[in-house]
Structure formats: C-alpha cells, structure tokens
N, C-alpha and C positions, 0 to 999 in steps of 0.2 A: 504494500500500500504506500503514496508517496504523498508527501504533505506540501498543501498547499500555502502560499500568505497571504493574509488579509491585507490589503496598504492602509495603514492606519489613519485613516485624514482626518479623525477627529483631532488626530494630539499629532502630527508631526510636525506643524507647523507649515512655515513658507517658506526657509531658508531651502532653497537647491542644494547646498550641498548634502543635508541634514537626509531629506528624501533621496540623495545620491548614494549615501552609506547605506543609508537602511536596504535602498532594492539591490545593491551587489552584495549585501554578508547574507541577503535570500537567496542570491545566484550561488553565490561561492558552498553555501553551506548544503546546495542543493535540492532546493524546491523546485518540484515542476511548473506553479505556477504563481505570479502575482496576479491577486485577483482585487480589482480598484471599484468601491460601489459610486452610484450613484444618485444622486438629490440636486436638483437645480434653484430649488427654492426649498428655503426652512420655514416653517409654520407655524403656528399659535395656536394654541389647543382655544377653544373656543364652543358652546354651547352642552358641555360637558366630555366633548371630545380631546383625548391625552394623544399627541403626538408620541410615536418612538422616541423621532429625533425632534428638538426644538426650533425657533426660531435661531436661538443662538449657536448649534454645531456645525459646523464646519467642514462642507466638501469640495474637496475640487476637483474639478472638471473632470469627467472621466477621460474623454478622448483624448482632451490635451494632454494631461497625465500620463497615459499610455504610451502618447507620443513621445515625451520626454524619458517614460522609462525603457522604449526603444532605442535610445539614440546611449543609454547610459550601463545598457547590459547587452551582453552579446548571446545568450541560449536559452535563459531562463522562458517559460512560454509565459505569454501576458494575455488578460481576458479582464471583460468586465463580469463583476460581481458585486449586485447584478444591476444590468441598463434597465428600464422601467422606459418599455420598446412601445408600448403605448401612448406614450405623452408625448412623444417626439416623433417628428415627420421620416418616413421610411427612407427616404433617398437620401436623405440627410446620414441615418445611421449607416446607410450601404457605402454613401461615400467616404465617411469618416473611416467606417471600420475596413475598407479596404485602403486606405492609406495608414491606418498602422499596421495592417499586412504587410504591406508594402517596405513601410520603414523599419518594419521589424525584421524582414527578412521569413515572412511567413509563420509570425509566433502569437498570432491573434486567434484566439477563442471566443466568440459571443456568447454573452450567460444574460438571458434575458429576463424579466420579469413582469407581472402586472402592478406592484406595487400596493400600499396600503394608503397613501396618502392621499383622498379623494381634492384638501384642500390646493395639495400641488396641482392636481389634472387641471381643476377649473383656474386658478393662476397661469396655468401651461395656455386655453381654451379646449382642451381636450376632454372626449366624454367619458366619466368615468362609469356609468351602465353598459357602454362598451366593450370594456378593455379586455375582454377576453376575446373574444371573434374578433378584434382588429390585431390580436394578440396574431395569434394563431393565420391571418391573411397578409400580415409585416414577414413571417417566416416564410411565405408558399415566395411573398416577391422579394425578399432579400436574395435567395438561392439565386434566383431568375436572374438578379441586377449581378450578381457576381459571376454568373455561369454563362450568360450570354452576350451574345454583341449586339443589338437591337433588339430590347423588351418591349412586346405590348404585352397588356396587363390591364383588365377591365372585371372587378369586383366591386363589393358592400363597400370596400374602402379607396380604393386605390383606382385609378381610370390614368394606365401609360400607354399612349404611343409612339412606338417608334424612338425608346431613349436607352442611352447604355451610358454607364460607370464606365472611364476612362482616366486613369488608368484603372487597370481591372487588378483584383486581389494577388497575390501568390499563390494563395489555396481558393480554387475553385471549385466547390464553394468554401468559403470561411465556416468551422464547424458551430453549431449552436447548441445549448445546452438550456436546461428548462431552469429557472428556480420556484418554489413553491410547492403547496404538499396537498390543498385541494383535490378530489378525484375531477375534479374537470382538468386541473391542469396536469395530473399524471394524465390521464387520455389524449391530450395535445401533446405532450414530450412525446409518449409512445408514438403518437401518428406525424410527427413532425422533426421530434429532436435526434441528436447526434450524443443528450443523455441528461442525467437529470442532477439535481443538486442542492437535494433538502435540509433544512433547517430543522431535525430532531435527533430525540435521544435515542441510542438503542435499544427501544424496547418493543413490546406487543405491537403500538400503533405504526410503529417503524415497517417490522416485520408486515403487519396488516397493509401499509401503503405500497410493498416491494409487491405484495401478493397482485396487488392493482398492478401493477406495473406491467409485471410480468405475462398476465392476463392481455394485460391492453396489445401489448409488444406483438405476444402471439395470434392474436385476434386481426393486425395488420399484415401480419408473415413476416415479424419481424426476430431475428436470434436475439436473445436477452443478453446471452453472453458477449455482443460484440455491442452494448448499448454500454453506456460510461456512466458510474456511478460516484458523484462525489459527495460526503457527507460535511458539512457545516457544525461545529461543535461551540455552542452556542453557552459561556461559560462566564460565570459573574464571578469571578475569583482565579487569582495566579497559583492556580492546586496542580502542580503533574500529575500527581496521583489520579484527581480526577478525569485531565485531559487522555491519562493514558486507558481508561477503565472504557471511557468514550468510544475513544479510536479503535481499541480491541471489540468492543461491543460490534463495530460496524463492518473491522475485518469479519468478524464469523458472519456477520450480513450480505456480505461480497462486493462493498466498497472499495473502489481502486483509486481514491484517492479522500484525501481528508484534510481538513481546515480549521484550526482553530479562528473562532469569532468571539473576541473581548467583548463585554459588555462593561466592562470594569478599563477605566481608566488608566496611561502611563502618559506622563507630560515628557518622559526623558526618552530619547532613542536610543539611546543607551541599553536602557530597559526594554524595549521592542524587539532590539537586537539582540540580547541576552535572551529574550522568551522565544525569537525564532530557535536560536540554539538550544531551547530544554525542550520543546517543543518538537524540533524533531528525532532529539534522544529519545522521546517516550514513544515514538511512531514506528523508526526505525532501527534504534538502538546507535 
C-alpha cells in the first residue's frame, strides 16, 4: 500500500520556499502522490448552518499550486484532492488540468468531487440540486476534450461544437478518480471512474460501501481489481498508533493507497515534515 500527502494549505502559509521543502521531503521520502484540495471561497455559517471550513481558512488555488509543484519536483504524481468539478466551468478544468499534464511531464491525477458547501455553489452561480448529473456529464466531456481533436458534445449541461484542448494532455485521457461515499456517487465512480477515494474508517460501513462498489463495477463489466482504491484517514490527533491501526484496517480492505487527513492543526513545517516521515513509517515500515 503507498501513502499518499495531503498539501496542507491550511497552515503552510505563503512563503514558496516553505511549500518548496515540504512537496520535495514528500518526493524524497517517497509518496506516490501530493494531493492539493480545493475551496475558492470561504463561508459563514449562517441560518444554523456550520461550515467544515470557515470564512477564515485558507486555500490556494488548486491548479496554480499544482503548477508550481510541477515545476519544483521531478516524479512525485500530483492530483487534486478533491476539485469540487461542479462549481467550475468544464473546459476550464480540461484546460487547466491538461496543462499540468503537460508541465508535469504526465503526473496529473483528477480526484473530483460534489462538495458540501451549497453557500460556495451559489457564490460560484452554480446549481447546487444539480451537482451530481453535471457531476457525472463534466466526466463523459473531460475524457472527450482530452482524447480528441474536434469535440462536439451536446447534453443536460454542456452544448460543444467543433472545439478541442490544445495543447492536449500527456495522458490521454488524464485519469479521474471519485471522492465521496454516497451510493449515488459509488454508482458514478463505478460507471465512470478510473477509482475511488473515500473518506472513512475501516469498518462494517467501509466494508458495506466496497460491497457497493464492487457490485456496481460488475454490473458495468467492469474488473474491480484493476479499479484504484485510495482511502483518506480522517484523524483529529498526531497518534501513529492510531494512523497505523487505520491504514492496516484498509490494507485487509484492498486499499492500494492511503492518506493521512489532519483535522488537527501544525503552524510549523517542520512538523508537516516530520508527520510525512512517521507517517509513512507506520504504512510502510
């Protein structure tokens, strides 16, 4: 199983060089992936509704970030975790995300989502009673803008003529992966993704969502075992013990990759850098 990094934008701050040590002692210590989330506006919890993230945390920019952590590691594979591919215009992401194909030399991953935050969508102008069928029709035309040279394309969302991505990806197409644990949205990973990348613990409901999964996969003639499994460890405390108990849990589940996700605070990167290294001691030894 190989361990993925979180990029920590809540606390790494602005300094470039600061996010320049932290993504190479990920490369160096051997992560397969930096995975960089996404938020474009912060919110105010409002009419008894509690935001995750606040008005006050702190993200940057996903693409541009990826850009910059292309230009600053040479193997490490880079993905978003996760784009909230609903709120933002499709050609937009296809052109983005095939230029950090591009400049990464082919190490782009899209991890996509529907997101929680309905106050972003309407800040965005985007529907959030939608987001799932524009979810799922963003996938059918991303493959299309990255695989072909003249896309048309006339859907519920989307009406192309005659347009193409140029330059076009390295990877055609750019792989996508799902995030979310919904059975609507394990039903779209299965009929659409290249794999999935849920946010639970290993237990019954874990086990119970692979069962979905597996089902769905088969149901399109799809092999489960060539679908990519990466679990998110969702962790309010710097405990190995518990990080390691996690990731073991999800091995015996058939997890071929694994993430630790802080909910717990480090202002120093120092400390970031230090938990990537205990981190992948309790994964990989």
């Amino acid at each position: 199983m190989k361990p993925n990094a979180f990029f920590p934008s809540l606390d790494i701050g602005t300094d470039p060089a600061k996010i320049r040590d932290w993504a190479q002692a990920a490369e160096d210590l051997g992560y397969a992936y930096i995975e960089v989330p996404d938020h474009v506006f912060g919110a105010k919890g409002r009419d008894g509704w509690v935001p995750l993230y606040d008005e006050k945390a702190s993200f940057h920019e996903t693409f541009v970030t990826l850009g910059f952590l292309a230009a600053i590691t040479k193997t490490i594979g880079l993905s978003t975790g996760i784009l909230i591919a609903p709120q933002r215009q499709t050609g937009v992401i296809a052109k983005q995300a095939a230029e950090v194909d591009i400049l990464s030399g082919g190490r782009l991953r899209l991890g996509v989502g529907v997101g929680w935050n309905q106050v972003e969508y309407e800040a965005l102008g985007a529907d959030w009673k939608t987001r799932g069928a524009r979810q799922a029709e963003q996938v059918e035309v991303l493959r299309r803008l990255w695989s072909g040279d003249l896309v048309s394309f006339t859907g519920r969302f989307h009406n192309l003529q005659d347009v193409s991505i140029v330059p076009p990806p390295v990877q055609r197409p750019i792989p996508i992966w799902f995030g979310g644990s919904s059975d609507a949205v394990i039903r779209r990973a299965a009929r659409l993704g290249d794999g999935w990348m849920p946010i639970l613990a290993p237990d019954t409901q874990a086990e119970q969502k692979l069962g979905v999964l597996r089902n769905e996969l088969k149901s399109f003639g799809r092999d489960p075992d060539k679908f990519g499994i990466e679990a998110w460890l969702r962790m309010h405390s710097a405990d190995p013990q518990g990080w390691a108990a996690a990731a073991d849990g999800w091995r015996r589940l058939g997890a071929g990759m694994v993430m630790l996700y802080p909910m717990y605070r480090m202002t120093n990167v120092d400390d970031h850098i230090e938990t990537l290294r205990r981190f992948k001691e309790v994964v990989i030894g």
